[in-house]
MIGU-985763 format. One line per field, with one value per residue (C-alpha): residue number from 1; residue in one letter; x, y, z. Coordinates in steps of 0.02 Angstrom, whole numbers, always signed. Example, Ala and Ser with C-alpha at 12.3 -4.5 7.8 and 13.67 -1.06 7.14 Angstrom:
REM residues 2
seq = [1, 2]
type = [a, s]
xx = [+615, +684]
yy = [-225, -53]
zz = [+390, +357]
This chain:
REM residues 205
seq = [1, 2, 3, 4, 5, 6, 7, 8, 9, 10, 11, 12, 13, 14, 15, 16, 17, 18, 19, 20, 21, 22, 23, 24, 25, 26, 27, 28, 29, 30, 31, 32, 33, 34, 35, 36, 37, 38, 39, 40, 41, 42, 43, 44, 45, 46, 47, 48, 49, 50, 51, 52, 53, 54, 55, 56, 57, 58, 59, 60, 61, 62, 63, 64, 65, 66, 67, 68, 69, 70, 71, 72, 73, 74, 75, 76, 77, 78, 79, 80, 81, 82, 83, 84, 85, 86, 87, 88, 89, 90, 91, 92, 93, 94, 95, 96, 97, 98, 99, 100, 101, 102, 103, 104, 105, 106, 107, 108, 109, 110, 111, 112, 113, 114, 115, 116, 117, 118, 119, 120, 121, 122, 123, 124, 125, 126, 127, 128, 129, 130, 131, 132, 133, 134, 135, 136, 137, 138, 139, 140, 141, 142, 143, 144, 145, 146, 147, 148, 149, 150, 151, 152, 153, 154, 155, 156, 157, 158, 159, 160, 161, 162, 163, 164, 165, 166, 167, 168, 169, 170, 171, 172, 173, 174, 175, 176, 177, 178, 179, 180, 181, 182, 183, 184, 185, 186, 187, 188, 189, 190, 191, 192, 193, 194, 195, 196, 197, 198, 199, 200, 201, 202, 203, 204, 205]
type = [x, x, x, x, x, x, x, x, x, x, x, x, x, x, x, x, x, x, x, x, x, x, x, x, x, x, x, x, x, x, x, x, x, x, x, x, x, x, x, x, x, x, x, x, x, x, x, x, x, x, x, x, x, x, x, x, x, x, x, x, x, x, x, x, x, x, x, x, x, x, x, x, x, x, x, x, x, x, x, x, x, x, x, x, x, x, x, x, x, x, x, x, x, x, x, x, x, x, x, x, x, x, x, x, x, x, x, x, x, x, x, x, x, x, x, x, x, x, x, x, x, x, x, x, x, x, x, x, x, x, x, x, x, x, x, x, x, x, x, x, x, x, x, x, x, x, x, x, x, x, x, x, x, x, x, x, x, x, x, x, x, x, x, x, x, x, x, x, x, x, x, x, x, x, x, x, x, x, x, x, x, x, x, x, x, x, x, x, x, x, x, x, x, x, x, x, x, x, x, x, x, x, x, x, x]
xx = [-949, -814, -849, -682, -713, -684, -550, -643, -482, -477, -695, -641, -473, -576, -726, -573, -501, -673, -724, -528, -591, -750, -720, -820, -988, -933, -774, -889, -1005, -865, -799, -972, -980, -927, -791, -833, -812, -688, -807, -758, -664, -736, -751, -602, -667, -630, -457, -462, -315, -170, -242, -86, -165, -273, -152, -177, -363, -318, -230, -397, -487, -459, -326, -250, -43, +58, +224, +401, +530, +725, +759, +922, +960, +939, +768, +695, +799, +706, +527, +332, +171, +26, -66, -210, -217, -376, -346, -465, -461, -463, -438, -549, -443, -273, -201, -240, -218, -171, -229, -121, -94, +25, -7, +104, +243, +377, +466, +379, +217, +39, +98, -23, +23, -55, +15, +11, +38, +12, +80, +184, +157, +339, +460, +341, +336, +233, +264, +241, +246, +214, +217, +175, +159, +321, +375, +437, +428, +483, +463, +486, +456, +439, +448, +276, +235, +371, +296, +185, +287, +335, +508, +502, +668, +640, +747, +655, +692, +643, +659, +769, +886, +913, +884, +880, +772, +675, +510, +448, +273, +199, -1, +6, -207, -319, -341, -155, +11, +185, +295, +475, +585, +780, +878, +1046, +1154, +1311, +1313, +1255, +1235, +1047, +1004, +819, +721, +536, +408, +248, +86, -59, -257, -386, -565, -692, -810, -698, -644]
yy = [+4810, +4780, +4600, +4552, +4462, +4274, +4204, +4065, +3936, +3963, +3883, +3748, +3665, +3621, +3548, +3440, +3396, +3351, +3242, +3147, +3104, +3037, +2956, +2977, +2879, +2759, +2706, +2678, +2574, +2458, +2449, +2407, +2270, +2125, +2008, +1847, +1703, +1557, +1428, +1276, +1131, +979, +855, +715, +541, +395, +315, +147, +18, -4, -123, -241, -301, -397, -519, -586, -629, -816, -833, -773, -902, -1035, -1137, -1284, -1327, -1462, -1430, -1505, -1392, -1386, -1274, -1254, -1368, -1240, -1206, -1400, -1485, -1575, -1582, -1574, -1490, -1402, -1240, -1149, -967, -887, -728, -594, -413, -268, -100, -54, -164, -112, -248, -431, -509, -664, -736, -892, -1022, -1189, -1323, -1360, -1454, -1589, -1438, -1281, -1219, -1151, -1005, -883, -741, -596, -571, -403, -402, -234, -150, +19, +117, +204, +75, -15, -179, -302, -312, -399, -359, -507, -539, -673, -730, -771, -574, -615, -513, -483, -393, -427, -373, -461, -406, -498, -685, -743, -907, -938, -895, -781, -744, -625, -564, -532, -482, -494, -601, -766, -812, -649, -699, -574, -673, -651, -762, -783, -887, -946, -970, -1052, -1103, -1239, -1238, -1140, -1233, -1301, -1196, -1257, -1140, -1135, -1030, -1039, -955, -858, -970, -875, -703, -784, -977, -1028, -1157, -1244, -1188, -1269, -1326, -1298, -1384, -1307, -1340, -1212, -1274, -1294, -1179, -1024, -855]
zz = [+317, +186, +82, +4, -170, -148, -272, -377, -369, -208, -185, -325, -227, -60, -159, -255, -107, -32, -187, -205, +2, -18, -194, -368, -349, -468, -376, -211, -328, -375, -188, -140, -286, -199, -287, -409, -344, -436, -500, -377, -440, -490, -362, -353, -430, -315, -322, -411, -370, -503, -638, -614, -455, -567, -564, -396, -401, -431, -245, -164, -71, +59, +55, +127, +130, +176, +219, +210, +305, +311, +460, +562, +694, +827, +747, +724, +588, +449, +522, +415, +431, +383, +374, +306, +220, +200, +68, +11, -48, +93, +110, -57, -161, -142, -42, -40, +157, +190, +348, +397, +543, +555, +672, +786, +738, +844, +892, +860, +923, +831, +732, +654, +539, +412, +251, +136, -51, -143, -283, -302, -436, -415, -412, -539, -410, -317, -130, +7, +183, +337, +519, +642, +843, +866, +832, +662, +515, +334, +166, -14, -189, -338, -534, -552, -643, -749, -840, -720, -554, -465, -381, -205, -129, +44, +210, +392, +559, +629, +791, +827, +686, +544, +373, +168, +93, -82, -104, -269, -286, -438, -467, -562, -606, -506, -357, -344, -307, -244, -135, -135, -3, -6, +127, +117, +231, +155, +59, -141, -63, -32, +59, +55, +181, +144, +17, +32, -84, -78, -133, -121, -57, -169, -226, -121, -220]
């Protein structure tokens, strides 16, 4: 039988095309050489609360008010009372609650209420957020203490009425602060609306 001579390109080009397939055995290696992993990122510290808060911790404690009031006629007229406020830090220090109640009064009934004062760190401002039994509710922010008080402008509803009012608060010693609320009777008049003096009980924080 006749054997033709084999071409030697033609033995090399399928043994290329063979190796290009299968891949050098380097270039498996490094397929086979599984990725690094990214070192993992440091663990978040806890939040702390905005250092302005600070300024609160005198109001904490237990406290007692008596109250003079200078409501509408269709809500009571001139009338007094009292109430107590027990306030503490919650919610890992961010807000300061205020739990309240007023006794009854010649012509309103027991009220209760929870009060919310925080701090936000984007409109650089204290606020304050509240609501009671009788479905009322308001909020308010304040600049913070300016000698010794401060001044909340707040906007909410009583008794299903839409209202504006501001509230100063001063603490005249540690145990002692006076509240003063005005009411917007007309837009830029304000009206008194009621005092309140207030004692915390001894020996509460």
């Amino acid at each position: 039988m006749h054997c033709r001579k084999q071409d030697p390109m033609k033995l090399l080009v399928p043994l290329a095309v063979s190796a290009l397939a299968l891949g050098s055995p380097s270039a498996v290696a490094q397929e086979k050489t599984p990725a690094k992993k990214a070192p993992a990122a440091a663990a978040m510290g806890a939040p702390t609360p905005p250092a302005e808060l600070a300024q609160f911790n005198s109001m904490t404690g237990n406290w007692k008010c008596s109250s003079k009031m200078h409501l509408p006629p269709e809500m009571g007229g001139e009338q007094t009372g009292s109430s107590t406020m027990t306030i503490k830090k919650e919610t890992g220090g961010y807000w300061l609650v205020g739990q309240w109640k007023m006794a009854k009064t010649k012509t309103m009934p027991e009220t209760k209420g929870t009060m919310y004062w925080g701090y936000d760190t984007g409109e650089k401002k204290f606020i304050e957020l509240g609501v009671d039994s009788g479905g009322g509710y308001m909020r308010g922010t304040s600049d913070g203490p300016q000698g010794g008080a401060w001044l909340w402008n707040e906007e909410g509803s009583m008794m299903g009425k839409k209202m504006k009012t501001r509230t100063t608060v001063t603490q005249k010693t540690p145990d002692t602060i006076e509240v003063k609320s005005e009411l917007e009777a007309e837009p830029g008049k304000w009206a008194p609306m009621f005092e309140d003096n207030c004692k915390k009980a001894s020996g509460s924080a």
